[in-house]
C-alpha positions as CSV (number, residue, x, y, z in Angstrom):
1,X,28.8,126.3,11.4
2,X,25.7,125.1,13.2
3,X,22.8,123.4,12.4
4,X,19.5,123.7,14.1
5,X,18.2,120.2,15.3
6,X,14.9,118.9,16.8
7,X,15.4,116.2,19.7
8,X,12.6,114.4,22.3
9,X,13.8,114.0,26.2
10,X,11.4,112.8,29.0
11,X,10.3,115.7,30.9
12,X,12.2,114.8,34.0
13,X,15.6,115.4,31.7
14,X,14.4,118.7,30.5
15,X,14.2,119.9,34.1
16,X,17.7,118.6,34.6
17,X,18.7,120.1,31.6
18,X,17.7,123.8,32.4
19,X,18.5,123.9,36.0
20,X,22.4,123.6,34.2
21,X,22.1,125.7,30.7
22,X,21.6,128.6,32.3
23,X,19.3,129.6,30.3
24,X,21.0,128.1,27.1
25,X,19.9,124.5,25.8
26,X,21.8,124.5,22.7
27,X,25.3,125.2,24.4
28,X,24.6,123.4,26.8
29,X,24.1,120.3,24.2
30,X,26.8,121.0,22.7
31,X,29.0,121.2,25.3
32,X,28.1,117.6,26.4
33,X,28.4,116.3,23.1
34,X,32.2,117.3,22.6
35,X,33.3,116.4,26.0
36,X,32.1,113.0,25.0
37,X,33.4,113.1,21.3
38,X,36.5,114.1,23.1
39,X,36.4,110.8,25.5
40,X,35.4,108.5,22.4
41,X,38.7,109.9,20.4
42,X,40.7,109.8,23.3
43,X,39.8,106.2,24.0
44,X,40.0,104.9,20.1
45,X,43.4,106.6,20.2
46,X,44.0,104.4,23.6
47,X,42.8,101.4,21.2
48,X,44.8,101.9,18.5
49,X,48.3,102.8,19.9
50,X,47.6,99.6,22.3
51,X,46.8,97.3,19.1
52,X,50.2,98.8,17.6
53,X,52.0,97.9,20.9
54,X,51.0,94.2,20.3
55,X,51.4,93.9,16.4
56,X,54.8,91.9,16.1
57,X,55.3,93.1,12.4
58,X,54.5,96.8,13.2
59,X,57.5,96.9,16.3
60,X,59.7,95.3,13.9
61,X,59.1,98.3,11.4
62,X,60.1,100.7,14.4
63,X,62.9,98.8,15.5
64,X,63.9,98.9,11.8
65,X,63.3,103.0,11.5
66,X,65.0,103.4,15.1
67,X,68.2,101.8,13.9
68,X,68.6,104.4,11.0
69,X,67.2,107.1,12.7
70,X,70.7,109.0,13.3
71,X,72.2,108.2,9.8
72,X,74.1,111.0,8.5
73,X,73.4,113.6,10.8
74,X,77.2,113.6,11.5
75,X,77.9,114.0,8.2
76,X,79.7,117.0,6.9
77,X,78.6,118.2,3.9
């Protein structure tokens, strides 16, 4: 789904603009826009795994899920 948008840029970044669209503004846009959507997920996923890293209670929950993790899978049934 798109939606059509309405945006102001100094003239100097519309020139730089369409000497790279190729003749298309609106993909062009968007393709900027999700490469850096994709660098701002990729770095709050950074953050987060690296605030997990250094929460004490949350590497004793793993520890506690790592000790079980093989429980009964030699088993027979």
């Amino acid at each position: 789904m798109k939606e059509k948008v309405t945006i102001t840029l100094d003239t100097e970044l519309i020139a730089f603009v369409d000497d790279r669209a190729d003749g298309n503004r609106s993909d062009y846009f968007n393709s900027l826009v999700q490469h850096h959507r994709q660098a701002v997920l990729k770095q709050q996923m950074i953050q987060a795994l690296q605030e997990e890293v250094e929460n004490p209670d949350y590497q004793a929950e793993i520890d506690a899920w790592d000790s079980v993790v093989g429980d009964g899978l030699d088993a027979e049934g």
